[in-house]
N, C-alpha and C positions, 0 to 999 in steps of 0.2 A: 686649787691654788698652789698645790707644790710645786709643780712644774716648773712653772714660769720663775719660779724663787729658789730653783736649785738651780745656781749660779757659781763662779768661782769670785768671792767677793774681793779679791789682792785688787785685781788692775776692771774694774765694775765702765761699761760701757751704757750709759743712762741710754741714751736714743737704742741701743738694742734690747734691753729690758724692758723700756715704755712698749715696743711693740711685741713685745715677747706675751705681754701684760695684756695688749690690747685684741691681738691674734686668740689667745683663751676667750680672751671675753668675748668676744663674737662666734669662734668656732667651737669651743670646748676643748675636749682635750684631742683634736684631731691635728696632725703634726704636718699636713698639709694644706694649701691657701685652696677656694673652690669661689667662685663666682654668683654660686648659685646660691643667695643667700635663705633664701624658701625654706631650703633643707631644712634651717634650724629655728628653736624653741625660741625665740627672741625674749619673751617672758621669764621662762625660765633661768636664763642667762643673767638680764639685768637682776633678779633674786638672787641669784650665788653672790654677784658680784656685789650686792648691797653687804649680803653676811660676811664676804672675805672682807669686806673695809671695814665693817665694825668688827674683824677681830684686829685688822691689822693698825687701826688707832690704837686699840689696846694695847698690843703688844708689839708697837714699831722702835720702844725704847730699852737698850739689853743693859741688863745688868750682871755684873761679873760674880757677884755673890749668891747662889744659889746653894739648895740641900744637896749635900753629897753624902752618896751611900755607897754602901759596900758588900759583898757577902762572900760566904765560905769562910773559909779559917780563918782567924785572926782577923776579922771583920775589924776590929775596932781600930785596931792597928795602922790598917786600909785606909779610914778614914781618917786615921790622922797624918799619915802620908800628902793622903791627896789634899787636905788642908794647906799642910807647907807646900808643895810642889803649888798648889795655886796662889797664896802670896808672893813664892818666889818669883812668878809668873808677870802678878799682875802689873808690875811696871811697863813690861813688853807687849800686853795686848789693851792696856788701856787708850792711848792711841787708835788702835786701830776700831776698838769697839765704840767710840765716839766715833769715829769716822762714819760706821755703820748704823751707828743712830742718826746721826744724819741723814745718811742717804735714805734711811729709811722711813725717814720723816717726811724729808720730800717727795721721796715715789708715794707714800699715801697720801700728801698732798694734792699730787698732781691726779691721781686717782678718785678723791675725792670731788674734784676739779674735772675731771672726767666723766664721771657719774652725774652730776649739776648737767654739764652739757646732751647725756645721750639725755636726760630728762626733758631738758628743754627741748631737744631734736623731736621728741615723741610727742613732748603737748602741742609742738608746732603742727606735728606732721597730723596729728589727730587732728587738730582746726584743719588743717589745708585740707583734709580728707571731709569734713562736715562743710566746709565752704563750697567742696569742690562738688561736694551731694547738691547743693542747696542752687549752686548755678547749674547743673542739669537738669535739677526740678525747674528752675526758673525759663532754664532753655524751650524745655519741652512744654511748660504752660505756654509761653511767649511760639514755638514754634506748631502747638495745636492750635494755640487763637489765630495765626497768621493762615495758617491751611484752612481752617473754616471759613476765613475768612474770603482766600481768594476762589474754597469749591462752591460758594455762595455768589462769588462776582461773577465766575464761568456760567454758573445755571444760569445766573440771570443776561449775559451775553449770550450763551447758547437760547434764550426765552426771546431774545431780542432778534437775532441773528432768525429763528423759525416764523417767525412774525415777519418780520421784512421779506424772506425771501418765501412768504406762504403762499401769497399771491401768483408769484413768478411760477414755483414750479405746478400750480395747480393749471396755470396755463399750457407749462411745459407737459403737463399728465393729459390735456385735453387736447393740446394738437396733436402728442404720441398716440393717442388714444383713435383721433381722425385718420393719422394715417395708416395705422392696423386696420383698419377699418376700409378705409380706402384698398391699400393691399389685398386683403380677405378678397374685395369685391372682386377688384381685378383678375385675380385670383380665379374664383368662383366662375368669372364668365369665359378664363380662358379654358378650363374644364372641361365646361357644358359644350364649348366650341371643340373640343378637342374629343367628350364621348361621344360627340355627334357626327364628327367625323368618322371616329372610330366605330361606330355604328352601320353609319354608312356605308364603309371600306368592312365592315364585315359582311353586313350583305352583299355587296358587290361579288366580296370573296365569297361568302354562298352560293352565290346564284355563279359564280364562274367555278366553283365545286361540281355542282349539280350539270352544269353544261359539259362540264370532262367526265363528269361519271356517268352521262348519259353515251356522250362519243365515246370513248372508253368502254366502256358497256357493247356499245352500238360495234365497235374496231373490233375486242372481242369477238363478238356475235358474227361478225363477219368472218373473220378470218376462222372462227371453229365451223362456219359454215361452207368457207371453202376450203380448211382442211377434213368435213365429213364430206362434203363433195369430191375434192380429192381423192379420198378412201376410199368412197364408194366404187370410184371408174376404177383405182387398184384393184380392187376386189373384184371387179368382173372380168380386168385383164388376168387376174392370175390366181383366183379361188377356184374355176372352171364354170362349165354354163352351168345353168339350174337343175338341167336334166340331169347329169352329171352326179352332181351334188343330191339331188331326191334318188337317185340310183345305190348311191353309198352309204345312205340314211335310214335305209329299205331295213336293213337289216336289225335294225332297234324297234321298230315298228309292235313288234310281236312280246318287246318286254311290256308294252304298255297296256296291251289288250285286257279287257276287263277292269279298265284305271281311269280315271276321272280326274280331272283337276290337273293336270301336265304343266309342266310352268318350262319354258326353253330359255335361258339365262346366255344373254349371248345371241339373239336368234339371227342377225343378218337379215337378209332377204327375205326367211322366213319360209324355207324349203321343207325344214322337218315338222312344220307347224301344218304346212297344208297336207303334208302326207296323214299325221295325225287325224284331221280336219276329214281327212278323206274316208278315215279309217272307226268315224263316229267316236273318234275319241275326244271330250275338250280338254280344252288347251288356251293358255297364254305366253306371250313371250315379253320378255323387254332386253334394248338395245339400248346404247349411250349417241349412236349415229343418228341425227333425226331423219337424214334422208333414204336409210334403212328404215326405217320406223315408217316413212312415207309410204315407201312402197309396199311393205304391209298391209297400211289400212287398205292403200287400193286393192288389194284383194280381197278385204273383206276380214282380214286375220285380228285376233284381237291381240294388238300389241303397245307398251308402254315405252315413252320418252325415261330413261329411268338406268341410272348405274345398276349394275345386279346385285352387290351387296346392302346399299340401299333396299331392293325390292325384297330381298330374306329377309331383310329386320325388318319391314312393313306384317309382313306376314302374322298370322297368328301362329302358333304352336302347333307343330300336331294336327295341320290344317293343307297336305298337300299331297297325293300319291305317287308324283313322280316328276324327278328335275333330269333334265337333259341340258346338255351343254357339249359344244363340240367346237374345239379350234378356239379356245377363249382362254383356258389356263394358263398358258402360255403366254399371255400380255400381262397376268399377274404379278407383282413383287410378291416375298415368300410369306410377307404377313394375310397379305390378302388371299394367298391361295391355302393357307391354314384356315382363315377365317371364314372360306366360304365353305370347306367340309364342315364345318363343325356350325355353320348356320344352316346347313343343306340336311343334315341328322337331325336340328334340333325342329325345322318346319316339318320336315316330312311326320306323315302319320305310321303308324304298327307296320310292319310289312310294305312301305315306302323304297320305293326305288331311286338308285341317283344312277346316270351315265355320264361317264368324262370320255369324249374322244380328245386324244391331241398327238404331236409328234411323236415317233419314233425315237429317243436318241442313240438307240444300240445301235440302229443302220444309218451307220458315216456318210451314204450319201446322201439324206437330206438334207446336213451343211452345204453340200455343194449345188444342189438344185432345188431346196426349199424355204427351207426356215430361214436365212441372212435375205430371201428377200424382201420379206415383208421388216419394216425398219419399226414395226410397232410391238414386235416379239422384242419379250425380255433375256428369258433364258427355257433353254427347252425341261420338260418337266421328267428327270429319267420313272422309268415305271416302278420298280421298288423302292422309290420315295411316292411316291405316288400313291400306291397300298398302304403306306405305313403310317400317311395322312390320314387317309380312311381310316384306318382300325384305329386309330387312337384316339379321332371324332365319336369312335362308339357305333361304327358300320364293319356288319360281314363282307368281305369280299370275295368274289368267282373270282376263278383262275383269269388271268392278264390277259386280251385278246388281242392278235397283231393282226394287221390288214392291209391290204390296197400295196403290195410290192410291187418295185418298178418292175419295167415291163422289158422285155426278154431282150429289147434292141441294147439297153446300160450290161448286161452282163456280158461273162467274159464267155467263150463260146466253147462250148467241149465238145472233143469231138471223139467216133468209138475207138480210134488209134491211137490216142494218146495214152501215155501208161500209167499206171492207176493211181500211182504217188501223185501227178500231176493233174488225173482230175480231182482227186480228194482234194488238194492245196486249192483247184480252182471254184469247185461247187464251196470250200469254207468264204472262200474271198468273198465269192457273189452273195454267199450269206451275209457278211461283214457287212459288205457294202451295201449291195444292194436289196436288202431283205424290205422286210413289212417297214413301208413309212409312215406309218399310221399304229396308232393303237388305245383300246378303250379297258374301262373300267368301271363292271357293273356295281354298285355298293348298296346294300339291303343293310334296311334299320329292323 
């Protein structure tokens, strides 16, 4: 309460000091206005302000006569100084201090006046605040009874509403219900018309399977029968006659002697069979030509319809004394000509013989008048691969034998005149060229 009452009381502005007055009382001693009136003690507040009025009843009336004291030297003195100086006085401030009883009387008036009304504001505001409690309870009774009321009319229109239309849709659930049903059926018989067909049209397409893999089969069969036919007339235009053929064969004859069980892999016509045959040796053959194979039996020769690799893996183990084979390596690819030394070591028995005749490749002229004609040669077989196949199947090999050299009319002709650098260059040529076109390879297990 000092605040607001340090004032300059000469020239006093009432409406500035009412709010000078009224600004404390609401804010405190804060020297700025704020909006937010939350901030403050409200309670607390009206309390001060009840004590500041009953002091200032008490003391809103001034009197000029008060104890005056003094002190230090001449105290007494002092105070009888400030005696006279304040009679001399009070002519000039009696005026003025009725003035200020005055005013003073009225600002705790109006203060007092003030205080009636924030009371009044308060007991109002507390009613308006328990009235205002008392219509939301009343709201909320009044707006619970109305909601039960109408979640009570719904059920019962929602109760009314399944009732009436209970009927309708159990009808609507029985026709849905027929034409799923219906559907289904339709359904069902387009299926059975449809795996029936598709049953049908399979067989059909089996039985039109079986009609092209018999033609097919049959086309086949044909055409391997006219290309062994074929082969066959080849091979007598340009294999040479039989006689021929058993004349060049002669000379293996003598490996076999004392041997039993001959297997001819490859056999053709079947010339070294009946040399064999002749020579009390048995013996079988098998060829992939059937009509090679034909002319076999009609001799009486025993020989199989039968690939040769095939006929080694039939074999037992260890169950053969000796394979001959001549003019056949040479239609191999390189897997299968590995494959057949190393099936040809593994059938033969202890001391088991193998012979391989086939091309030449050292003498250049059998490109030119042998091997490119027959169009069923692969690649010709040189003879130091040839040994090196052997011995790594696990067979001894004899020295490489060359044979059957063209015949005197392909060479080049020397003559005793000529001088000697030039037959040597000529005797190497006719080596080159025309040496042994043939050559074999004995192989002992």
């Amino acid at each position: 309460m000092v605040k607001f009452l340090n004032f300059n009381f000469k020239n006093i502005d009432i409406e500035t000091a009412m709010n000078s007055v009224n600004n404390y009382l609401i804010f405190g001693d804060k020297s700025e206005f704020t909006e937010n009136l939350n901030e403050y003690d409200l309670d607390y507040a009206l309390k001060e302000l009840q004590e500041n009025l009953i002091k200032a009843n008490i003391t809103y009336q001034i009197s000029a006569d008060g104890t005056i004291d003094a002190c230090g030297k001449f105290r007494k003195i002092k105070i009888v100084l400030k005696k006279i100086i304040r009679k001399l006085c009070r002519w000039y401030l009696f005026d003025i201090m009725q003035q200020q009883t005055v005013f003073n009387a009225h600002a705790v008036r109006v203060l007092n006046t003030e205080q009636e009304i924030v009371k009044y504001l308060l007991a109002k505001n507390k009613s308006l605040q328990k009235n205002s409690v008392e219509m939301l309870s009343n709201f909320k009774l009044q707006y619970d009874l109305k909601l039960k009321e109408m979640m009570v009319h719904c059920d019962k229109e929602r109760k009314q509403m399944e009732s009436d239309h209970k009927l309708e849709i159990e009808q609507i659930k029985t026709n849905y219900d027929l034409e799923i049903m219906k559907i289904k059926t339709d359904y069902d018989f387009k299926i059975d018309q449809i795996e029936e067909k598709n049953d049908w049209e399979t067989e059909k397409i089996k039985e039109l399977y079986q009609v092209l893999k018999i033609e097919s089969k049959e086309i086949r069969e044909n055409k391997a029968k006219e290309w062994d036919k074929w082969y066959l007339d080849f091979e007598n235009y340009f294999r040479g006659s039989r006689e021929e053929i058993r004349r060049r064969n002669e000379r293996y004859v003598d490996y076999y002697k004392d041997r039993k069980n001959i297997l001819d892999l490859g056999c053709g016509r079947g010339e070294m069979l009946e040399l064999l045959t002749e020579h009390q040796i048995s013996c079988s053959g098998v060829d992939c030509n059937p009509y090679m194979v034909e002319i076999c039996l009609s001799k009486g020769l025993d020989v199989t319809l039968k690939d040769c690799i095939e006929a080694l893996e039939e074999r037992e183990d260890s169950s053969i004394e000796g394979i001959f084979t001549s003019q056949m390596i040479e239609h191999l690819d390189l897997e299968k000509e590995k494959l057949l030394l190393e099936l040809s070591c593994k059938k033969l028995k202890q001391d088991g013989i193998l012979i391989i005749e086939t091309v030449n490749p050292l003498t250049l002229g059998i490109f030119c008048y042998g091997f490119y004609i027959d169009p069923t040669h692969t690649k010709p077989v040189h003879p130091a691969f040839l040994r090196y196949l052997a011995e790594t199947a696990g067979f001894r090999v004899d020295p490489i034998q060359f044979t059957d050299e063209f015949p005197e009319e392909y060479k080049i002709l020397i003559s005793e005149d000529m001088p000697e650098e030039v037959k040597r260059i000529a005797v190497k040529i006719n080596e080159q060229l025309y040496g042994a076109q043939d050559y074999y390879l004995v192989c002992r297990k």
